[in-house]
N, C-alpha and C positions, 0 to 999 in steps of 0.2 A: 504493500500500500504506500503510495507517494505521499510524504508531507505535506502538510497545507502551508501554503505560501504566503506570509504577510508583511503587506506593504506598509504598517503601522506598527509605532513601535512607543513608548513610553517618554517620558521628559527624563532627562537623563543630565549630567554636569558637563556634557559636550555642546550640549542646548541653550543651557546657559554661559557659557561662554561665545557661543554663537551670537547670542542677545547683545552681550557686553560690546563685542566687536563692533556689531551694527547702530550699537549705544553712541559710540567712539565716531563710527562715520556720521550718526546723524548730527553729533558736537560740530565735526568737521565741516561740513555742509552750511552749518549753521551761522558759524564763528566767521566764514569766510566771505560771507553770501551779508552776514548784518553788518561786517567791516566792508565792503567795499559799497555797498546799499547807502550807507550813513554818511561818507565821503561824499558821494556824489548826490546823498540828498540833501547834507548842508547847502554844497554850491547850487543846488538846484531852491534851497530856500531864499539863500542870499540874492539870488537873482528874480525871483519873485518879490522879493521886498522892494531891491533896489530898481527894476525892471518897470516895477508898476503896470501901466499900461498896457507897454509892450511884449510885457513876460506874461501878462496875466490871457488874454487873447492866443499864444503863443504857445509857451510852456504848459501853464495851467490846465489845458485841456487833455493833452498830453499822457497830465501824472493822473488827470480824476479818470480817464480809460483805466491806467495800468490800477487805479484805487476800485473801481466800479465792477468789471470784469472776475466770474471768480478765478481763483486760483489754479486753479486744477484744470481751466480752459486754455486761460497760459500759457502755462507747461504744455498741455499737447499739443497747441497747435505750432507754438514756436519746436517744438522735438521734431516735429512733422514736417514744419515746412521749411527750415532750415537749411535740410538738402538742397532745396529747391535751388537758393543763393551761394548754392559752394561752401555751407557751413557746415561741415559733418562731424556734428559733437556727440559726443555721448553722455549717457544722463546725466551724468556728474557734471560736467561742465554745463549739457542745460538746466540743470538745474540751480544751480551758480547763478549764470546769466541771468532767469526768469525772477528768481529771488530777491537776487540783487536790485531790478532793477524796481520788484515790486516794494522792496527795504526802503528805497530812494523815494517812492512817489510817496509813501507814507512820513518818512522821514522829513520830507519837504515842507511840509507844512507844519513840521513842531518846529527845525529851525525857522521859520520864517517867524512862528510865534513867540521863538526867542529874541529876534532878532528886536521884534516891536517891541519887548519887554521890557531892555532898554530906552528911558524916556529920553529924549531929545535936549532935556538940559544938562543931562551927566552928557551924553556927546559932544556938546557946545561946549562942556567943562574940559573934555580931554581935548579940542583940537584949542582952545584957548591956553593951557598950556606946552600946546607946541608942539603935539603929536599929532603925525601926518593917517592920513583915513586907515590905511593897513594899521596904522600899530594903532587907534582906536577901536579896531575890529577887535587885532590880537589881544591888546591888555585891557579893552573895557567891555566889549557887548558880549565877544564869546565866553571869558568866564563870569559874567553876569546872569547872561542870559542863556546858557549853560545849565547852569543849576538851577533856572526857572524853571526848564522843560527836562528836565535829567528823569525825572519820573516817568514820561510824558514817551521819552525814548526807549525806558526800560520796558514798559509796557509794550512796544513798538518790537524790542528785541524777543523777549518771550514769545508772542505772538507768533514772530516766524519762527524761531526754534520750533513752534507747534507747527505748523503749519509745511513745515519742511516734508514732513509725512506724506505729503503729497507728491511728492519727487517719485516715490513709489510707485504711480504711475508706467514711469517713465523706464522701470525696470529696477534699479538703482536700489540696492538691498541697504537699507535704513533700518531704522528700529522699526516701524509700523510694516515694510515690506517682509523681515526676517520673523517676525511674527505671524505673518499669514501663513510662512514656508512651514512654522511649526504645527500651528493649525491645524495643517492637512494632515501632517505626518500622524501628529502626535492625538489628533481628535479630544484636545484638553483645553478650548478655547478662554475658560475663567483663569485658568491657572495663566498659561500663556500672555494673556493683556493684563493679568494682575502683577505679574513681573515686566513686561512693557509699562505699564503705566509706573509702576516704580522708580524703572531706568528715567522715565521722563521726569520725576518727580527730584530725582538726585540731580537732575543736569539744570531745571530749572528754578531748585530752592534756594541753591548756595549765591545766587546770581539776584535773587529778592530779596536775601536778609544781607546780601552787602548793599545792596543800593538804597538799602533803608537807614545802615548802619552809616553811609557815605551821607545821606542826606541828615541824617541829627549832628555830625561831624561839622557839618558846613553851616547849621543853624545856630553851633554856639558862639 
């Protein structure tokens, strides 16, 4: 009599370290995609503000597609149509790209709320001592208005750390992709997202209780 063959098999300490790995890429994805997102959402705020008119007609409509559109539409159709322009990335890097720029159109508008948060008579005060508009930028509105909206970006940052999950799509084994993997295997789907949501829980606590400890920091 032939054995019965099974394609399912138990959660095991190979599984969880599986998790961890895909924990580690989703950090990866995340760290890289809200750092290069924030860069170019600042200067996409600064030009909003400074721009007025011209950015707002311009720019503006731009970031509220990449804010409006969901996420996970994004991602496929820029993976999809990519090819099409001689851009053959692979999810990682679209995912990257998509993120980042969706980081940026979000981020656009907390800098720009920083920016105005600085009132106009502290700027009149820094260029009347002799600082030229860059170093007003540098020594007065950005760490001003910085910590006006520093919450405002954490919130911003978590968000996509969540929202990363959706990369999965895309093939890209993430925490939420490497957990479906087990799913199947392992037919233990509470246990599974109960240790996924965990992993999420370690990656995005340490990152709320500093930015709360940073802002009582800056309050005294």
């Amino acid at each position: 009599m032939q054995p019965t063959v099974s394609f399912f098999s138990g959660f095991n300490i190979n599984d969880l370290w599986f998790l961890g790995e895909a924990a580690l890429r989703t950090l990866w994805i995340s760290v890289l995609s809200i750092s290069i997102g924030t860069v170019i959402g600042v200067v996409c705020g600064w030009l909003l503000y400074e721009g007025k008119l011209a950015a707002t007609l311009t720019l503006a409509p731009v970031l509220d597609i990449f804010r409006s559109v969901p996420l996970i539409i994004q991602l496929v159709l820029f993976y999809n149509f990519a090819p099409i322009v001689g851009l053959n990335l692979d999810p990682f890097a679209s995912g990257v790209v998509i993120l980042s720029i969706y980081t940026a159109a979000l981020v656009a508008n907390v800098a720009r709320g920083g920016i105005e948060a600085v009132g106009d008579p502290m700027r009149r005060a820094a260029r009347s001592l002799g600082m030229t508009y860059w170093q007003d930028l540098r020594y007065v509105v950005f760490p001003i208005g910085g910590r006006a909206v520093f919450p405002a970006w954490v919130g911003v940052a978590l968000g996509v750390m969540k929202d990363s999950a959706l990369v999965s799509v895309l093939g890209y084994v993430e925490l939420l992709k490497a957990s479906q993997i087990l799913i199947t295997r392992t037919q233990e789907p509470f246990l599974i997202l109960t240790i996924a949501g965990a992993f999420y829980f370690a990656l995005s606590y340490p990152i709320s209780r500093y930015s709360a400890s940073l802002e009582k920091r800056w309050a005294q």
